[in-house]
C-alpha positions as CSV (number, residue, x, y, z in Angstrom):
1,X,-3.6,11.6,25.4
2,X,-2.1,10.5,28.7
3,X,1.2,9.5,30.1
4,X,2.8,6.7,28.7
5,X,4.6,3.9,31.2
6,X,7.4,2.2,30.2
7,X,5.5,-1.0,28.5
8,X,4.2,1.4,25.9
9,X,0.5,1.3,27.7
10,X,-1.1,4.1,27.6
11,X,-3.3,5.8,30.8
12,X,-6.6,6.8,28.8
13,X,-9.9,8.3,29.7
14,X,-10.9,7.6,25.9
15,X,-9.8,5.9,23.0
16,X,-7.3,7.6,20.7
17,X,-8.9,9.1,17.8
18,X,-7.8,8.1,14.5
19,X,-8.5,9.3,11.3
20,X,-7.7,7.4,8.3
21,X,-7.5,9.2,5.0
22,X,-9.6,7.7,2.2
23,X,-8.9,9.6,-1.2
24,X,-10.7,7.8,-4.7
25,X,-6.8,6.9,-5.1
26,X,-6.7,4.3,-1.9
27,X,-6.4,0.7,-1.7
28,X,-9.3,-0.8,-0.4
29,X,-7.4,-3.5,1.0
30,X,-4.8,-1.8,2.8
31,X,-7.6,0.8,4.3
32,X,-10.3,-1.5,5.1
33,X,-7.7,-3.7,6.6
34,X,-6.3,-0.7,8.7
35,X,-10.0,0.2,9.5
36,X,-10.8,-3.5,11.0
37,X,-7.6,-4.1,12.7
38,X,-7.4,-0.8,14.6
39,X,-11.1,-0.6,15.5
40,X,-10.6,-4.6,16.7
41,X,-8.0,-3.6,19.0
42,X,-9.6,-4.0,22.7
43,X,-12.2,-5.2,21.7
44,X,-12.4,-8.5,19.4
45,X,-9.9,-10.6,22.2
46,X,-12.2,-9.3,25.0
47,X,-15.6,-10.5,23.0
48,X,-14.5,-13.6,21.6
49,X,-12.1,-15.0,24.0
50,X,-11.8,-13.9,27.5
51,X,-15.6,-12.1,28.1
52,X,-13.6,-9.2,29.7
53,X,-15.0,-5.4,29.2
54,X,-14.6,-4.5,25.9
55,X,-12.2,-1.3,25.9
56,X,-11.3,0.0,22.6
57,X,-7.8,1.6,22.0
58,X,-8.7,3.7,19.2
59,X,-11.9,5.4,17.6
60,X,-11.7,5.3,14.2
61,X,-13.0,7.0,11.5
62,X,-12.5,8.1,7.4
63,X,-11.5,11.5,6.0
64,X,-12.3,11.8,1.7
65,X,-13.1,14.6,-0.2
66,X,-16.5,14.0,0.2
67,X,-18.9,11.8,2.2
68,X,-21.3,10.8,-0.6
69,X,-19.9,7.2,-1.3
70,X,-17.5,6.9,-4.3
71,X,-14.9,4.0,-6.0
72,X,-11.8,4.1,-4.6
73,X,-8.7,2.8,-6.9
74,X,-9.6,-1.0,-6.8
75,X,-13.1,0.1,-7.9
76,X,-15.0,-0.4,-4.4
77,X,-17.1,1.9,-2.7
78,X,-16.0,4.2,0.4
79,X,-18.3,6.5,2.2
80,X,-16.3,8.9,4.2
81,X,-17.1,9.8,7.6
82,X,-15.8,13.3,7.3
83,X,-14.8,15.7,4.8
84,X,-11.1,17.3,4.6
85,X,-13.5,21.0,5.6
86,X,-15.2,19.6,8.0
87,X,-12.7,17.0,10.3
88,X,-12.6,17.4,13.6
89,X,-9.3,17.5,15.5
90,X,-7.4,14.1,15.8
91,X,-4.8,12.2,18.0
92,X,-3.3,10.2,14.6
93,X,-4.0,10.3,10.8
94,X,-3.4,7.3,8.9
95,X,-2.5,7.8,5.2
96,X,-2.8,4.5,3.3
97,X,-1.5,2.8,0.3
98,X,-3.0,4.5,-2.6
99,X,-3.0,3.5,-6.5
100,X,-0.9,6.3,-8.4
101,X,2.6,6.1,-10.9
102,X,5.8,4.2,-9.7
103,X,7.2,7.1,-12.1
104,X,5.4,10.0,-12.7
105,X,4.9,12.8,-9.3
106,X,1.4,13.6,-8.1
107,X,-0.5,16.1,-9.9
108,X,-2.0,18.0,-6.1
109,X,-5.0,19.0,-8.2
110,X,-6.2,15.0,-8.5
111,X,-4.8,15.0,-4.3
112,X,-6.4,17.2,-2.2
113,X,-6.2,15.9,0.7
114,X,-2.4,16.8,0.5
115,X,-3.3,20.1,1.3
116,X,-5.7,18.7,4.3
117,X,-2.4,16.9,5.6
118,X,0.0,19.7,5.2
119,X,-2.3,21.5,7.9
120,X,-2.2,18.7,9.8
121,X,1.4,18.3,9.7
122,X,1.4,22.0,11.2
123,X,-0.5,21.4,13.9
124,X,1.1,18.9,15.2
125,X,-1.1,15.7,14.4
126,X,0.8,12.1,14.6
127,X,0.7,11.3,11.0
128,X,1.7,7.5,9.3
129,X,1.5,5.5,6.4
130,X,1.4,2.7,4.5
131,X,3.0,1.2,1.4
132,X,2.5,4.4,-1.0
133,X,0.8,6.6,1.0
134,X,4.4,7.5,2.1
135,X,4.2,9.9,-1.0
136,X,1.2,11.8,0.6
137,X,4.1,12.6,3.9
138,X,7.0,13.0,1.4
139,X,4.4,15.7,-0.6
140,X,3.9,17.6,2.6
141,X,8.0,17.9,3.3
142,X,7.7,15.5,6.5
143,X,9.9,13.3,5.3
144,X,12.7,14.7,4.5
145,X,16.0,13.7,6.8
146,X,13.8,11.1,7.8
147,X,14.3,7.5,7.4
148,X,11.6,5.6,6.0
149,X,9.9,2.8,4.2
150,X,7.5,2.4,0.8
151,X,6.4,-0.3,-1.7
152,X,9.7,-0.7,-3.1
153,X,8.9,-0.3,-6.7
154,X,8.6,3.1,-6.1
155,X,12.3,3.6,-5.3
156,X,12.9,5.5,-8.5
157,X,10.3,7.9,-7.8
158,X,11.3,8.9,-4.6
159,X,14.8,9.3,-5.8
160,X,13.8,11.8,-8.0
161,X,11.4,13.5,-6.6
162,X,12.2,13.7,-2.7
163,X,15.6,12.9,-2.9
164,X,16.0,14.2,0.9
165,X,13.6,11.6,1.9
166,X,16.4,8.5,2.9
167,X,14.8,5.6,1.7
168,X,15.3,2.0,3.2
169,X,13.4,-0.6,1.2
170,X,15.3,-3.3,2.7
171,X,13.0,-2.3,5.7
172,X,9.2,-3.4,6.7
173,X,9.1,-0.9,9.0
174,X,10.2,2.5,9.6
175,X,10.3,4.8,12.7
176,X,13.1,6.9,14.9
177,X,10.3,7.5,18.2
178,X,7.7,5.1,19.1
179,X,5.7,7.4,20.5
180,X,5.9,10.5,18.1
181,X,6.9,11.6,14.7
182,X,6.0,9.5,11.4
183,X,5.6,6.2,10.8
184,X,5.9,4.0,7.5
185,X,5.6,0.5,6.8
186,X,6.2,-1.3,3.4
187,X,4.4,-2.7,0.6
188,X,0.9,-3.9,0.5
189,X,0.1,-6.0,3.8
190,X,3.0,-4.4,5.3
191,X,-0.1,-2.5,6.5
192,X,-0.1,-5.5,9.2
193,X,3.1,-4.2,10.9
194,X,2.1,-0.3,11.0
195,X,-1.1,-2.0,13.0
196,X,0.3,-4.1,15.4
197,X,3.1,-1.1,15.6
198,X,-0.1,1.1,16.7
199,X,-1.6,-0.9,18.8
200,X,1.3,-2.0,20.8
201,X,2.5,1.5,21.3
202,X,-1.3,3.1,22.3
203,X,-3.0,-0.5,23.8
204,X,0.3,-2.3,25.5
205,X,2.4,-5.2,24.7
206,X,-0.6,-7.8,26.0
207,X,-3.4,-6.3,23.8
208,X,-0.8,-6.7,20.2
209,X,-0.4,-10.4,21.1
210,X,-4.5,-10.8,21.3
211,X,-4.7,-8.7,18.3
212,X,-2.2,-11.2,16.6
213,X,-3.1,-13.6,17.7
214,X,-7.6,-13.2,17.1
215,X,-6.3,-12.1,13.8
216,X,-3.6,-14.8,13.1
217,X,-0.9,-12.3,11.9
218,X,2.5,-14.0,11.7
219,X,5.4,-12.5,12.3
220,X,6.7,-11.2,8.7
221,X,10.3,-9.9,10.3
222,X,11.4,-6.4,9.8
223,X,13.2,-7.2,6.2
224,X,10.7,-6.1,3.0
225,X,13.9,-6.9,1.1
226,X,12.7,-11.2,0.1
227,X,9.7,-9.9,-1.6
228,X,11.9,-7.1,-3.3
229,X,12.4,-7.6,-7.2
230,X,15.8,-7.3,-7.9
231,X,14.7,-5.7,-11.8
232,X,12.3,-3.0,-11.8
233,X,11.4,-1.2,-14.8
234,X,12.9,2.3,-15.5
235,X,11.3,3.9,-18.9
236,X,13.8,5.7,-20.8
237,X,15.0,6.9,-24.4
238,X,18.4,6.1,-25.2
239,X,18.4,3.8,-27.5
240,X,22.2,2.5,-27.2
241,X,21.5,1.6,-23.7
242,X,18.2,-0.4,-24.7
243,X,20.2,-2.7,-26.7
244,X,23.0,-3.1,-24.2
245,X,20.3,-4.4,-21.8
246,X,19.0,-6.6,-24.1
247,X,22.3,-8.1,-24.5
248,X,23.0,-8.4,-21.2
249,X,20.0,-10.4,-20.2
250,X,21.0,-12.8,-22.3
251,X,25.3,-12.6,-21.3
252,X,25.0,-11.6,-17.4
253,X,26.8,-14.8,-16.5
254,X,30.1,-13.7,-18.5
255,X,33.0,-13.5,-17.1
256,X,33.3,-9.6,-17.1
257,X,30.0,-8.3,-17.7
258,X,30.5,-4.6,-17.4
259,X,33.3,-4.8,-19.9
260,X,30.8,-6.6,-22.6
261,X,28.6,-4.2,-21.6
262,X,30.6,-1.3,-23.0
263,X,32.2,-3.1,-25.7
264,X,28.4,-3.4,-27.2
265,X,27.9,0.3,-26.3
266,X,31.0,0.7,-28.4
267,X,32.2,3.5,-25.6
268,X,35.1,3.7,-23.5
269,X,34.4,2.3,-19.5
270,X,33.4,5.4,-17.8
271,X,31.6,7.0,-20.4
272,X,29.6,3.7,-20.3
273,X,29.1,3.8,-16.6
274,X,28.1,7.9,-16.6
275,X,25.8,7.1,-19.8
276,X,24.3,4.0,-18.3
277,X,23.3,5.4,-15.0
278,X,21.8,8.6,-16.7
279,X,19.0,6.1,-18.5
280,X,18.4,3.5,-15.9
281,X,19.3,5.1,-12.3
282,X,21.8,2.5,-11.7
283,X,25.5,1.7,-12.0
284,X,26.2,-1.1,-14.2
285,X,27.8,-3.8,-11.8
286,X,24.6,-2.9,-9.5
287,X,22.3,-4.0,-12.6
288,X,24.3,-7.2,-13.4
289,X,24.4,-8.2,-10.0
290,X,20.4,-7.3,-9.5
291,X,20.2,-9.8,-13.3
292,X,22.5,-12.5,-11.7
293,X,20.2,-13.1,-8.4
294,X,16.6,-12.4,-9.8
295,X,17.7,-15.6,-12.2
296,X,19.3,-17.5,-8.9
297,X,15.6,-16.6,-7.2
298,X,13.4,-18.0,-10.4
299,X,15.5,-21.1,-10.4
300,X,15.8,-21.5,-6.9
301,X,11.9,-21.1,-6.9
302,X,10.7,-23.7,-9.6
303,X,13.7,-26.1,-10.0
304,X,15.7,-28.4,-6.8
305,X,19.1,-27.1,-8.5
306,X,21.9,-27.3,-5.9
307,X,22.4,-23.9,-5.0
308,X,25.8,-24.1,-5.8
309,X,25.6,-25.1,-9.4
310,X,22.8,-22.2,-9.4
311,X,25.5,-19.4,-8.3
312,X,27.8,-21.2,-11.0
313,X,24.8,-20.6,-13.9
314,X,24.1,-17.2,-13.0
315,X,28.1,-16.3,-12.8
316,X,29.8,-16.9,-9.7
317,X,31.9,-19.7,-9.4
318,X,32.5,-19.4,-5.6
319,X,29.7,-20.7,-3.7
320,X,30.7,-19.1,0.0
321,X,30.9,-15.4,-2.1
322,X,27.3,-16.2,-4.0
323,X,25.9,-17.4,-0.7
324,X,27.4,-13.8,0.8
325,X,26.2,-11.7,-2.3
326,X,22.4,-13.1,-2.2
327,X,21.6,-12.6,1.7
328,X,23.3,-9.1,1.4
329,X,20.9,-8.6,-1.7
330,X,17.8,-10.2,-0.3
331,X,18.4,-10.8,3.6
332,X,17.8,-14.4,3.0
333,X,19.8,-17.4,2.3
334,X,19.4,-19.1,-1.2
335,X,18.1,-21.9,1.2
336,X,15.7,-20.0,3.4
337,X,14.6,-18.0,0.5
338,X,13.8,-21.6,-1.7
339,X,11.8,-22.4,1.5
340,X,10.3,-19.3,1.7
341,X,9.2,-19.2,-2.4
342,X,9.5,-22.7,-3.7
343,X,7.5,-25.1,-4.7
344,X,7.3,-27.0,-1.6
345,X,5.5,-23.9,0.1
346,X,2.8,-23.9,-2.5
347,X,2.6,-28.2,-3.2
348,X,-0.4,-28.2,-0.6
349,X,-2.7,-26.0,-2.6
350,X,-2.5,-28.5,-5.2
């Protein structure tokens, strides 16, 4: 690749060459999505638009484990370009989101194109991700120190599995150089930021504004946290601390929570707390609070509640210290994020 000049262009003889991995596992939507966007750039502007030489930033191609076509996790079919054996040498890979357990690691045997990647990794290729595929990087040890971004209902996971991996779901996108080292972006279309991330640091500020603009991408901000849920589902086998949850989804607006909590668990405070966070992955306060504001989004969604008689119903009686509590939780507003979800969004498809 050539030099890079300050406004992130790029001085090319030849587009950069991307691979982008294609196991049975991926998303079709997130790769075929990745595959359009990135082989637009340069090109779709220049065509449709202006009538300018086409000049395409990157060259793109697919990687699988084999290049006879075969369903990928949504149940379309992919036809690889290139095997893991036989890829030629790129400038980037792109991992992207693929279908696997929020809870349960990867068995390598059904993944091998981790092994592909770990080589990679070694040789010094760029390598990025979206939405899950960050468990592909985290597998090959790239991750760890690093800051990055997933689909956030796979926080658990990566807790437990590559705990040196420091995880920032609140984020849409993740990076510490714009021009090397990896790259992951959030959930599902957060695919759309890793592009425009891509094509504005190898094509130049002016060809990511065609791009969004040919492609009518809005700008989703950097915060994944609004589309966060606030209760995600941890499996476990301790029965006590079943029935305290049940309880409390019913109670989380009491007065003192925590301490009903463990009254029902029949155990003194800490012993509740240490037992509580061994089943669930979460202090106790941290899971009321996550009960309290997924109600005050479901009712700030479907009803035209003030929102503060909502933080009153779901337990806080302040409204300045609900309004605080919900934009640290969500980086919204209860008002921007009833805008955002509620039904006045969705009354024109009606």
């Amino acid at each position: 690749m050539g030099a890079k000049s300050p406004l992130g262009h790029l001085n090319m003889s030849k587009p950069i060459s991307v691979l982008i991995m294609a196991p049975p596992q991926a998303s079709a939507s997130v790769l075929f999505g990745l595959f359009d966007i990135l082989s637009a750039a340069g090109q779709d502007w220049e065509t449709l638009v202006s009538g300018e030489a086409v000049t395409p930033i990157f060259e793109v191609n697919l990687v699988g484990p084999s290049r006879q076509p075969f369903s990928c996790g949504s149940g379309m079919l992919i036809a690889a370009d290139y095997t893991y054996e036989d890829a030629p040498d790129c400038d980037l890979i792109v991992v992207p989101g693929i279908n696997i357990s929020p809870i349960e690691r990867l068995d390598i045997e059904d993944h091998p194109g981790i092994g592909w990647l770990k080589a990679r990794c070694r040789s010094g290729t760029r390598i990025v991700s979206a939405c899950t595929g960050a468990v592909y990087l985290a597998e090959t040890g790239l991750l760890d120190g690093v800051e990055i971004t997933t689909h956030w209902a796979f926080e658990r996971l990566f807790h437990r599995f590559y705990p040196d991996v420091r995880l920032r779901l609140d984020r849409g996108l993740c990076f510490a150089e714009a021009t090397r080292g990896p790259v992951t972006s959030g959930g599902t279309t957060g695919w759309q930021e890793l592009a425009l991330f891509l094509i504005t640091n190898y094509g130049g500020l002016r060809c990511a504004s065609k791009t969004a603009k040919v492609w009518l991408m809005a700008d989703r901000g950097e915060l994944q946290a609004p589309f966060t849920s606030m209760l995600k589902s941890t499996p476990h086998d301790d029965k006590i601390i079943e029935d305290v949850q049940l309880w409390i989804a019913d109670n989380y607006a009491d007065e003192n929570p925590v301490a009903g909590m463990a009254e029902k668990a029949g155990m003194a405070s800490t012993t509740f707390s240490r037992r509580f966070r061994n089943a669930t992955g979460r202090k106790p306060l941290d899971y009321v609070q996550s009960l309290r504001i997924e109600e005050a989004r479901q009712l700030l969604e479907t009803t035209e509640i003030p929102v503060a008689e909502i933080g009153d119903e779901v337990g806080y009686a302040d409204p300045v210290s609900f309004r605080r509590l919900f934009k640290r939780r969500t980086g919204l507003t209860p008002a921007e994020h009833r805008r955002m979800f509620g039904a006045p969004r969705f009354a024109r498809y009606r």
